[in-house]
N, C-alpha and C positions, 0 to 999 in steps of 0.2 A: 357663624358658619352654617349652611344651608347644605342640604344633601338628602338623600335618598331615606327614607327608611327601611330597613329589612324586618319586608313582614315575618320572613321565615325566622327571625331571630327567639322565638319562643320554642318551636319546635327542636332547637339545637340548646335551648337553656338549660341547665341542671336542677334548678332548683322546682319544675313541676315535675320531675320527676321523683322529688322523694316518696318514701314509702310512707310516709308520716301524712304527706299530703293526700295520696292514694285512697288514705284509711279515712281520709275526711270526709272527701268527695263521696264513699262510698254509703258513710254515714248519713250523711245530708242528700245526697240523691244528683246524680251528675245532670238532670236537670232543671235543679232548684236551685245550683247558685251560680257562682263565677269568678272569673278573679280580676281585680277591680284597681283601677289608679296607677300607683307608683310603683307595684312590682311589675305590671307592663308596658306603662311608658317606659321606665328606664331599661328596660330589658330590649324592646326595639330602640331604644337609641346607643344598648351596648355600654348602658353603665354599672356598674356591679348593684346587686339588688339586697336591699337590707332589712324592708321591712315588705310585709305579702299580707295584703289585704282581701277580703273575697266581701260579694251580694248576696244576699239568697234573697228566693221571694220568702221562705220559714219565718214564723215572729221568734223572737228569742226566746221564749219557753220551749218552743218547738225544736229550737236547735239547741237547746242545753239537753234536752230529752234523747233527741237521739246519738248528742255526742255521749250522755253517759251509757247508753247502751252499748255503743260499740266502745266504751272504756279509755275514753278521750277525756282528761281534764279538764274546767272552761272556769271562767273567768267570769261575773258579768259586770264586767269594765263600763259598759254605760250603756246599761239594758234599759233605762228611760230612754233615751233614743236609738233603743233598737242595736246596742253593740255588745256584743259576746266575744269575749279572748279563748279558743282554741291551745291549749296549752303544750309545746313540743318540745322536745332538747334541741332540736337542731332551732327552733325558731317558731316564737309562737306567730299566730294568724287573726287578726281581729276581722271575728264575720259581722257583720252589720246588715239587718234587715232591710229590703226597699223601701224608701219613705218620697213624702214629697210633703212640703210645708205648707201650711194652715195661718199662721203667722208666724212676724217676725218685727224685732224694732231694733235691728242693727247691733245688736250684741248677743241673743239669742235666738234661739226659732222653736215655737210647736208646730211638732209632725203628727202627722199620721202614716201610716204603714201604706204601703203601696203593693200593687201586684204587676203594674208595668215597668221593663227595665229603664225603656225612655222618660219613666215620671223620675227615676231615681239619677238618669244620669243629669236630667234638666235641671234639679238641684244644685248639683257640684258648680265648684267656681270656674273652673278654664277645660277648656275642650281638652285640652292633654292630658287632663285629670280623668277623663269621661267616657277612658277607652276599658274596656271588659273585653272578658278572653273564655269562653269556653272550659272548664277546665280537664276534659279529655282530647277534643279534640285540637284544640287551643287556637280554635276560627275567635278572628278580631270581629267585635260589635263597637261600630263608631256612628253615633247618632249626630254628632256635630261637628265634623270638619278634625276632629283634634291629628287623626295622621297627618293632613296636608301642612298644620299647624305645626307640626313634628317635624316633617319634611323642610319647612320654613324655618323653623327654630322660631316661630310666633309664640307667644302667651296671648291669650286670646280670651275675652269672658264668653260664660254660655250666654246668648241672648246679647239684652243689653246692659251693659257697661253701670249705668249707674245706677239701675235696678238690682242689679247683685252687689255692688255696692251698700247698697240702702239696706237690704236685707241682713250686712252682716259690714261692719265697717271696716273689722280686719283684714277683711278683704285687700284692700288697698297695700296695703305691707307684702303680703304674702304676694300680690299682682308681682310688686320690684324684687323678692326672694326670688320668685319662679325666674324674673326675669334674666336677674341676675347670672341666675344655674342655667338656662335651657335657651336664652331669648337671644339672637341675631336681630330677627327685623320687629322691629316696633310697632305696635299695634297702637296708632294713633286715638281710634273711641277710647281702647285704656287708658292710654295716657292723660287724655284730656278727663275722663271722668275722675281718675286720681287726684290730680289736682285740683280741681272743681270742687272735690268734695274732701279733700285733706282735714276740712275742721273736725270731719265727724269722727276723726280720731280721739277726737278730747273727750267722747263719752267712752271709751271703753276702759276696761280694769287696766292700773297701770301694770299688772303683772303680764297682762297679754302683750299688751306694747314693747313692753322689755326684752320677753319672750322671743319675740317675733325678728325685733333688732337683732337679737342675738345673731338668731338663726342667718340672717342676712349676712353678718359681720363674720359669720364662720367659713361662709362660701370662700374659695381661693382665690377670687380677687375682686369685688363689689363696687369700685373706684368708679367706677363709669356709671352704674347704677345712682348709689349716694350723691355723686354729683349734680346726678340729672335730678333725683328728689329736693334736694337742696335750692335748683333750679327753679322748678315745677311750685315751689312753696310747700311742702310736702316734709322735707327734715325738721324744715320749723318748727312744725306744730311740734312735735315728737324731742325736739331735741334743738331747741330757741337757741342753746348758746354756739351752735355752728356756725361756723361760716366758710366762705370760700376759700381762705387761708388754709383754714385744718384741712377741710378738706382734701388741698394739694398735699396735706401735710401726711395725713393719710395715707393717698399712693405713693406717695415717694416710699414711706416706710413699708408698705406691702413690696412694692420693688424688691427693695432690702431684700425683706424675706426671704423669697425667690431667690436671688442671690446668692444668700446665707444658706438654704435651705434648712428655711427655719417655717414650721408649722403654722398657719393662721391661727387667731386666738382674738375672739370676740372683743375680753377687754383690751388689749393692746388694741385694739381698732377704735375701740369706741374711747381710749382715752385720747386715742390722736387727733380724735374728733372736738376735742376740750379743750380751755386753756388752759395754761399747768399752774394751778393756784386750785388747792386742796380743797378747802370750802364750796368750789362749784365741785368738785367731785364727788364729794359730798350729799351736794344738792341732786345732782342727776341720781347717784346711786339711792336716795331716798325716792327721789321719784319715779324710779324705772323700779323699786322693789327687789333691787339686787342681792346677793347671801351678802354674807360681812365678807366673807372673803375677799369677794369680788368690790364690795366697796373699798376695803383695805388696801387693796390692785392698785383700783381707779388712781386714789389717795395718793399712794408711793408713786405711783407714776407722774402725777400731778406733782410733784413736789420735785421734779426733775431741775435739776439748776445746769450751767454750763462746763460748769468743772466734773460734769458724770466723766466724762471722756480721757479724764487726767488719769485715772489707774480705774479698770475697768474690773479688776477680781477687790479692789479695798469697797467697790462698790456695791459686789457679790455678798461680800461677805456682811455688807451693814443693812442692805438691802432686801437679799437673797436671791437668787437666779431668777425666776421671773422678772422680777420688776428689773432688776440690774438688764434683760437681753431685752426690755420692753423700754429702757429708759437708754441704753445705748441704740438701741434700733430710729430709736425718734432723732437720737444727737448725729445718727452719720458715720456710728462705728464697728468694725467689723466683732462678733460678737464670738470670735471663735477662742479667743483666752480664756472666755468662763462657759462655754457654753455645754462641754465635757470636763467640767474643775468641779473635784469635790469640795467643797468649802472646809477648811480644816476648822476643827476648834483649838481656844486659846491654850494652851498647854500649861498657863501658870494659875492657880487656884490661891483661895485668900489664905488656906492654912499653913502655906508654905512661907506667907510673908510673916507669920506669925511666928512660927519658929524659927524667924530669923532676928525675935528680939520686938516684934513692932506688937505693939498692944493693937487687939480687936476695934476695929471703928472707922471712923471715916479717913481715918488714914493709909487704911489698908485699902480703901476703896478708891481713894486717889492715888495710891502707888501701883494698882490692878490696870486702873485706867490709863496713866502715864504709859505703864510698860507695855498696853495691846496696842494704843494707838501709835509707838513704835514700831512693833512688830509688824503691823499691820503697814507703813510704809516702807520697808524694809523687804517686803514680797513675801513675809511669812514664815522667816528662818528656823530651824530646829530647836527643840530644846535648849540644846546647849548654848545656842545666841541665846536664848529669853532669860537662862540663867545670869547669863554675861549682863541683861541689859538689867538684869534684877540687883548685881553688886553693884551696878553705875547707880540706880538710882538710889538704894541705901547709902551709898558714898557720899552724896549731898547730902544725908539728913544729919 
């Protein structure tokens, strides 16, 4: 969708008005820095603002100097290239010095410090990224096109396309993220260098790739994106066991969601992107460098069979709510019996079967399991069934 942007949208925002911010500026000198990125693109296009970035021309000893004079906490979060954390209750600010690149081989870059703001904004990957603001008077500085880019909903690279590219290969990811969040019309040189150069994905850490997926798979509906990567030969490299089936498999289950209103969630996207046979989940989660958790996700999800759909809480309960609204979401079913169900626990313990005459051991373990797996079809009855189901089965013995 294409529309207008409102420059004045900075001037009516809240968050350059805080006091915290005030005391920065005042710190640093309201004509040494600025505010930079993603807390003013999304602020002209009116989307809530989470994270606030600034420039200074200062190098970062200089801004740690004057932040502790004026009694400002800092961070220095990655003061080899030039980034100082700004420490605040309401939200801290990562200032990062001018720089412009010296080299690079596609997974990292050395800088140097800069004194121009167009050497620092020519760096950055997509003009939308490259807009700076003033921070009293909050005048927009756009060195490349990124408002019209804004106005168009384009993602758009600084310069050329596979030259930034080349310089840093995640690039290409983060191109289809931006696109996903911000992108209407298609920026054909991106798209074409994307995929042209998708292999060079295979040299970067498999944590960044992960990373990155992630980030994409969280957006609130990326269907159209992935598709077209997956088109483009672009999912491949990153993620060889796709295909066009999941894919569909995918949107449909994002639909769901929506629907359900039920929250995105990376692994649920990226397990529908899989086939449901454990061992490749497995294998991706080792190769994307995922926590255990998230492989443990992948795992249960993968291990989905067609009978999830026969009792949607005995599945809750074997499973546990994620995997149970992430393995009904795949199967087609409404997720609303478990999706506010507190899971009970079993109410009968082994010592009970013991003072009922049954010696310690694998019999009490088989009589445990006999009577939940009851229970358990049965929708979860009270004590007093479990008691009831406990004289049936001692009755047999």
């Amino acid at each position: 969708m294409t529309g207008e942007v409102d420059l004045g949208a900075l001037q009516k925002a809240e968050w350059p008005k805080r006091e915290d911010l005030a005391a920065l500026v005042d710190a640093l000198g309201k004509d040494n820095m600025r505010w930079v990125g993603g807390a003013v693109r999304d602020t002209l296009l009116g989307h809530p603002v989470h994270d606030i970035d600034a420039a200074t021309t200062l190098e970062p000893q200089e801004v740690i100097n004057r932040l502790d004079e004026a009694g400002i906490r800092t961070v220095p979060t990655g003061i080899d290239h030039g980034t100082v954390t700004a420490i605040f209750e309401s939200g801290n600010v990562e200032i990062t010095t001018l720089r412009h690149d010296v080299s690079t081989d596609g997974r990292r870059a050395t800088i140097n410090f800069a004194t121009e703001w167009r050497d620092d904004a020519a760096r950055r990957d997509f003009t939308i990224n490259a807009l700076y603001a003033d921070p009293v008077t909050l005048e927009i500085f756009d060195y490349f096109g990124g408002l019209d880019d804004l106005a168009a909903r384009r993602v758009r690279f600084i310069g050329d396309a596979h030259e930034r590219i080349r310089e840093d290969h995640l690039r290409i990811l983060r191109y289809y993220r931006f696109q996903a969040r911000f992108g209407s019309a298609l920026d054909q040189q991106a798209e074409d260098a994307c995929a042209e150069m998708a292999e060079t994905l295979k040299g970067l850490s498999r944590e960044r790739v992960g990373w990155e997926l992630q980030n994409l798979l969280t957006l609130p509906d990326p269907s159209d994106t992935v598709a077209r990567m997956l088109d483009r030969g672009v999912l491949k490299v990153i993620l060889p066991e796709s295909c066009k089936s999941f894919v569909r498999t995918m949107a449909t289950m994002i639909a769901r969601e929506r629907e359900q209103g039920i929250d995105p969630d990376p692994m649920r996207r990226l397990a529908a992107l899989l086939p449901p046979m454990p061992e490749v989940a497995g294998e991706v989660a080792s190769r994307l460098r995922l926590s255990r958790s998230q492989r443990n996700r992948l795992a249960c999800v993968a291990s989905r069979t067609s009978s999830d759909s026969e009792n949607p809480r005995a599945l809750a309960y074997s499973e546990g709510l994620d995997c149970a609204i992430d393995r009904l979401l795949l199967a087609g079913v409404d997720t609303g019996t478990v999706r506010d169900w507190e899971i009970p626990q079993f109410p009968l313990k082994g010592g009970a079967i013991v003072a009922r005459g049954v010696a310690a051991g694998p019999e009490v373990a088989r009589i445990l399991q006999s009577i939940e797996h009851r229970w358990v079809r049965e929708g979860f009855p009270d004590e007093a069934r479990v008691s009831e189901l406990l004289d049936q089965e001692l009755a047999k013995r």
